[in-house]
C-alpha positions in Angstrom: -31.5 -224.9 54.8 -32.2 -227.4 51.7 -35.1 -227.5 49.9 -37.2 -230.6 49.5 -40.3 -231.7 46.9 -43.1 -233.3 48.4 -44.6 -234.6 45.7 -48.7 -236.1 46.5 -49.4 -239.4 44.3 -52.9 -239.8 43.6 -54.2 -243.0 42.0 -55.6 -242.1 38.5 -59.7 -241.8 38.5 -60.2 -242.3 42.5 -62.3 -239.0 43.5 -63.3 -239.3 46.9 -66.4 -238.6 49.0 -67.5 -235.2 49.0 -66.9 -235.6 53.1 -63.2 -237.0 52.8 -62.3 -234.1 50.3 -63.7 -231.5 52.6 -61.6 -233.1 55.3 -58.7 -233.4 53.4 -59.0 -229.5 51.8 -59.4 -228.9 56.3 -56.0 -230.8 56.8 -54.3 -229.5 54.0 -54.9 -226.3 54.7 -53.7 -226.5 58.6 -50.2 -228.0 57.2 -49.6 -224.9 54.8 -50.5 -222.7 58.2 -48.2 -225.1 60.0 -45.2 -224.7 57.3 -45.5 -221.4 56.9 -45.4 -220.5 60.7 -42.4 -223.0 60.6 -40.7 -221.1 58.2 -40.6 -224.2 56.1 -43.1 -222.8 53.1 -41.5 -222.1 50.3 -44.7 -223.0 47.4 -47.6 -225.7 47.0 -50.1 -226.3 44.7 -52.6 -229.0 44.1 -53.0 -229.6 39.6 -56.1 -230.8 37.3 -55.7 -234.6 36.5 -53.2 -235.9 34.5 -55.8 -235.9 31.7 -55.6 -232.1 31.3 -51.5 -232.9 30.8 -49.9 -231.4 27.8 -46.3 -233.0 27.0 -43.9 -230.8 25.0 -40.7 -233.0 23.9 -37.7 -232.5 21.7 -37.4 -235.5 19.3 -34.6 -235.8 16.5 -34.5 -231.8 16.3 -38.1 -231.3 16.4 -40.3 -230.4 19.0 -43.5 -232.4 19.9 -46.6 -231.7 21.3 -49.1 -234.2 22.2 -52.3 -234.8 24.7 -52.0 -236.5 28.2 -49.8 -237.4 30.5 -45.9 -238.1 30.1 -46.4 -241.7 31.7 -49.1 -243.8 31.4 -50.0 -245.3 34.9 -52.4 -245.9 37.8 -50.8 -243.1 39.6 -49.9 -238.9 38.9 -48.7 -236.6 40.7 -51.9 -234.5 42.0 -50.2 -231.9 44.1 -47.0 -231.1 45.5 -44.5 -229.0 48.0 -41.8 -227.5 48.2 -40.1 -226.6 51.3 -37.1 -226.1 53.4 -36.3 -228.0 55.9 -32.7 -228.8 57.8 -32.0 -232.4 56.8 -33.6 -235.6 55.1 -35.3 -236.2 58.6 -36.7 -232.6 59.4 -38.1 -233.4 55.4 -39.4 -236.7 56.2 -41.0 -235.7 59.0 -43.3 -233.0 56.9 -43.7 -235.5 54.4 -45.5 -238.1 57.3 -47.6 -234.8 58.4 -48.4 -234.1 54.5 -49.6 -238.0 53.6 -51.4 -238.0 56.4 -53.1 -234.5 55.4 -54.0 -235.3 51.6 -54.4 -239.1 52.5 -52.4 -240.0 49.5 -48.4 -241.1 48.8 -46.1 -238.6 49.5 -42.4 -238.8 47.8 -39.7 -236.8 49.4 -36.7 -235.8 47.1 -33.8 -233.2 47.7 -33.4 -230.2 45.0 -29.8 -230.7 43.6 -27.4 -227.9 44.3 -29.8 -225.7 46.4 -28.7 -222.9 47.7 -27.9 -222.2 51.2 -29.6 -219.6 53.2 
């Protein structure tokens, strides 16, 4: 099987309702429970906002280290998945279940050169 990131979009600064966040925490966790009795799980985990970000970058033989996020935009990556799955549809298919879960983008993209199980 191939593995596949799921990777959850959140715009920058939107916090939701206490009520859609409990829902969404509910939904998030029945689609771990759901890819892990699939046999699909492979790791997850949701991150601080993109404020907390620390970029580390080589530059003309030095390394730098500065504050915030690598791209400046209205939208970070908040969370993300990694799973196995059989093909780009079985993936897709997780990714509809997970943006409908965490009520937020989800992009789909293959691992290169993954190995086979």
């Amino acid at each position: 099987m191939k593995q596949y990131l799921l990777s959850v979009y959140h715009p920058e600064g939107d916090i939701p309702a206490p009520d859609v966040v409990e829902k969404i925490n509910r939904d998030v966790t029945a689609l771990n429970a759901e890819l892990q009795s699939a046999g699909a799980w492979v790791f997850a985990g949701g991150l601080f906002p993109s404020s907390t970000a620390t970029v580390v970058q080589a530059r003309d033989g030095d390394v730098l280290v500065t504050d915030g996020p690598f791209v400046e935009g209205k939208e970070h990556i908040g969370g993300f998945w990694v799973i196995r799955a059989a093909d780009l549809d079985a993936a897709l298919e997780w990714g509809k279940k997970a943006t409908r879960a965490c009520a937020a983008a989800v992009e789909v993209r293959p691992f290169h050169d993954e190995a086979e199980d």
